[in-house]
SEMIKE-665732 format. One record per atom (N, C-alpha, C): x negated, y negated, z; residue in one letter. Coordinates in steps of 0.02 Angstrom, whole numbers, padded with zeros to 5 digits, always signed. Layout:
% residues N
XYZA ...
% end
This chain:
% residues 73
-00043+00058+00000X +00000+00000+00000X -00045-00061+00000X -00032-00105-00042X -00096-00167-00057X -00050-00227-00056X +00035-00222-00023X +00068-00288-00037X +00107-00299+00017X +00128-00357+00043X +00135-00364+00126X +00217-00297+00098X +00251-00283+00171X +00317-00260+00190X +00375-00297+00165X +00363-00360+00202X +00390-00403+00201X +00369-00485+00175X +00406-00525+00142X +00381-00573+00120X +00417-00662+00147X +00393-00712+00152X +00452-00751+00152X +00494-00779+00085X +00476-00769+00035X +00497-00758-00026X +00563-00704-00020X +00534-00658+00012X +00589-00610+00004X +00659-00596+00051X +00621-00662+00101X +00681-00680+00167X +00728-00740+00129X +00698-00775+00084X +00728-00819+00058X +00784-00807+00015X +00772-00761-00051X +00795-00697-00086X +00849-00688-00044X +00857-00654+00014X +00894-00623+00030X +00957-00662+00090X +00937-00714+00100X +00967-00770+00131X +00968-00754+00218X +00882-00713+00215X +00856-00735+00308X +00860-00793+00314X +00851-00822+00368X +00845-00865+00399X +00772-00847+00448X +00732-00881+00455X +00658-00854+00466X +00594-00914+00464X +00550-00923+00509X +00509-00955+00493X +00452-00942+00469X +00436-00879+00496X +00377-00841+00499X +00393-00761+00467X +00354-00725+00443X +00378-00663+00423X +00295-00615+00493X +00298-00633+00546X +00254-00593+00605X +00290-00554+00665X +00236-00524+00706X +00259-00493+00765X +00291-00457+00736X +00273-00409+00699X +00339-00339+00692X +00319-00310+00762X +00383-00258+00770X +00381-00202+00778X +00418-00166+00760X +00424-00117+00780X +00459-00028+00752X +00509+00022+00808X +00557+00006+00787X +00612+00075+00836X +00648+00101+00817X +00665+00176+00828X +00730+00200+00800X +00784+00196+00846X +00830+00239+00812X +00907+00235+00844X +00920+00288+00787X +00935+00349+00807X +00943+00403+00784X +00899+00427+00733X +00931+00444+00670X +00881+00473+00639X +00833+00413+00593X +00856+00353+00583X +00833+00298+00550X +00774+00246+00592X +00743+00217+00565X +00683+00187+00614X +00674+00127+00563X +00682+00052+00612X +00693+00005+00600X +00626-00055+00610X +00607-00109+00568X +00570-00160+00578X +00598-00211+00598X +00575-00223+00665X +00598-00292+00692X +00555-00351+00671X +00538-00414+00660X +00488-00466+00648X +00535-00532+00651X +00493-00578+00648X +00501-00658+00661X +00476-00699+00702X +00479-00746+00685X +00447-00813+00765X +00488-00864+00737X +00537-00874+00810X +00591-00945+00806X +00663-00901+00777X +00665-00879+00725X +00722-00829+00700X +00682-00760+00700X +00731-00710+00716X +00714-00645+00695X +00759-00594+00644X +00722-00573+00625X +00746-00519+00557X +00746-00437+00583X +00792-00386+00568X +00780-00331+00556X +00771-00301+00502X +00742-00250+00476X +00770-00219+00439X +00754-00139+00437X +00786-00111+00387X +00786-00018+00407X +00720+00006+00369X +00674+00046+00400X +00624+00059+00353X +00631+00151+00322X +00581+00143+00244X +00587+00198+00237X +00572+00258+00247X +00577+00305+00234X +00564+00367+00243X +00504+00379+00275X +00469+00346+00207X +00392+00346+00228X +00360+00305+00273X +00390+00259+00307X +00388+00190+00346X +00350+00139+00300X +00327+00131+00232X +00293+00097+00187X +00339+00027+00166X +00398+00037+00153X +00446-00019+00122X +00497+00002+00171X +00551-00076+00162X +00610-00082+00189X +00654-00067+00137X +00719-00075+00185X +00768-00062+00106X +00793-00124+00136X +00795-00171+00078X +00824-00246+00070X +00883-00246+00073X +00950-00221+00055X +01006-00215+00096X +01007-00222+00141X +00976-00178+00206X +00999-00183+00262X +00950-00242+00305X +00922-00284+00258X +00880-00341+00295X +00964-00395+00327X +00941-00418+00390X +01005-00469+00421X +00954-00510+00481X +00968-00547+00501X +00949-00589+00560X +00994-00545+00615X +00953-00558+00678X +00954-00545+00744X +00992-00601+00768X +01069-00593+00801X +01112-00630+00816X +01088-00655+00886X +01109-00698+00932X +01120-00694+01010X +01034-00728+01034X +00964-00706+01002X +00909-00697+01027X +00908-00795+01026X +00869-00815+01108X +00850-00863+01102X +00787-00885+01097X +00752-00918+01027X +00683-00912+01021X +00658-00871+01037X +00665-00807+01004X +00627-00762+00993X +00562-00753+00989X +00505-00753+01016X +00433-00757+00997X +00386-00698+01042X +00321-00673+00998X +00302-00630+01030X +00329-00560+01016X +00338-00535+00986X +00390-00458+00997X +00365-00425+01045X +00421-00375+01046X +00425-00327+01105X +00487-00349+01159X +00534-00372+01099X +00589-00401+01128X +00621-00338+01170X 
% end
């Protein structure tokens, strides 16, 4: 893999809301395993199989979080 995950190009694209595309991290919830990232807004999204790419569908902002920064929310 030689190209970021995620882009802000591609938060834009997709109508994140986002300042930063940093601070991932990684969790599941059943059988699917998810990328969390952002600073100031945060983004999820579902990763694949291989954990290499997201699937851009299921990219959305993180509702409720206040200033989010740092992960390991």
């Amino acid at each position: 893999m030689n190209q970021p995950m995620v882009t802000p190009g591609m938060m834009q694209s997709n109508g994140i809301r986002i300042s930063q595309t940093i601070d991932p991290s990684v969790y599941q919830e059943g059988d699917d395993w998810y990328l969390l990232f952002g600073n100031g807004e945060a983004a999820v999204a579902r990763l694949s199989e291989d954990m290499l790419c997201i699937d851009e569908k299921s990219l959305q902002n993180i509702e409720g979080l206040i200033m989010p920064v740092e992960t390991g929310w």
